[in-house]
C-alpha positions in Angstrom: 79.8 79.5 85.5 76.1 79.0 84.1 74.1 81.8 85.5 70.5 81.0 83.7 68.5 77.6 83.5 68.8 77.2 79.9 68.5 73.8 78.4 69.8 72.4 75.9 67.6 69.6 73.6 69.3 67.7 70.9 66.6 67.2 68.4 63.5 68.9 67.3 61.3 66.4 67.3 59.4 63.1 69.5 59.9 63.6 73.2 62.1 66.5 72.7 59.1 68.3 71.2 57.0 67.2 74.4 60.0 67.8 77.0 60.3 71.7 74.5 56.3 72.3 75.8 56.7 71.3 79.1 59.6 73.6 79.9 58.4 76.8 77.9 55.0 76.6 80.3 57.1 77.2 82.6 58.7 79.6 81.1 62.4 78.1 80.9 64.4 78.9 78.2 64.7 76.2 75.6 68.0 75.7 73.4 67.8 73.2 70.5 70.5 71.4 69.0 69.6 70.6 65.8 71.7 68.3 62.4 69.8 70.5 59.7 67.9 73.9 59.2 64.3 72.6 58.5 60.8 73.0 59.3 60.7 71.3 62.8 63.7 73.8 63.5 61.7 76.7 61.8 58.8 76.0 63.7 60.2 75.6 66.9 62.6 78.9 66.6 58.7 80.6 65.8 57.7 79.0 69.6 60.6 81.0 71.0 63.0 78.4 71.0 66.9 79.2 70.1 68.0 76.6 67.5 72.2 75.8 66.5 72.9 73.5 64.2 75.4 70.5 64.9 76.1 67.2 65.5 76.4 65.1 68.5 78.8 62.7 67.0 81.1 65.9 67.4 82.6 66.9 70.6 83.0 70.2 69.2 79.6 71.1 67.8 78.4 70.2 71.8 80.5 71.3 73.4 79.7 74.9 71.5 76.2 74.2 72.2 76.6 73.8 75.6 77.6 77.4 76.4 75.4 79.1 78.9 73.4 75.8 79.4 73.0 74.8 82.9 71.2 71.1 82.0 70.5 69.3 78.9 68.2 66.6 78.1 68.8 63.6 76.2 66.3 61.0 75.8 
C-alpha cells in the first residue's frame, strides 16, 4: 500500500522537466526514472528530486522504480 504521493517521471528532460516544476511548487515529491547518470539527472537530483537509473523497456527496472509511488506520469 502506497502511503505518500510520490511520483514517478520517466525522463529528465521536455515536459517531464515542466510536469518536475509544476509538482515541486507544490511541494510533491518527485521521483525520476532515468537511462543514464548525467547532467539533466545531476541537475535535477540538486532541485530535490530522487533519480534511479533504468529502463522502461524493462519490466524489472519499473517495476523497482515504482516502489512507494502512488502515480506516475508518462507523456
Amino acid at each position: 500500500m502506497v502511503t505518500n504521493n510520490l511520483v514517478l517521471i520517466p525522463g529528465a528532460g521536455g515536459v517531464g522537466r515542466a510536469v518536475f516544476e509544476h509538482l515541486r511548487a507544490q511541494d510533491v515529491p518527485v521521483r525520476f526514472m532515468v537511462r543514464h547518470e548525467d547532467e539533466r539527472a545531476a541537475e535535477v537530483k540538486g532541485l530535490g528530486a530522487e533519480v534511479v537509473i533504468g529502463d522502461l523497456t524493462r519490466p524489472e527496472n519499473v517495476a523497482a522504480a515504482m516502489q512507494g509511488v502512488s502515480r506516475m506520469f508518462f507523456a
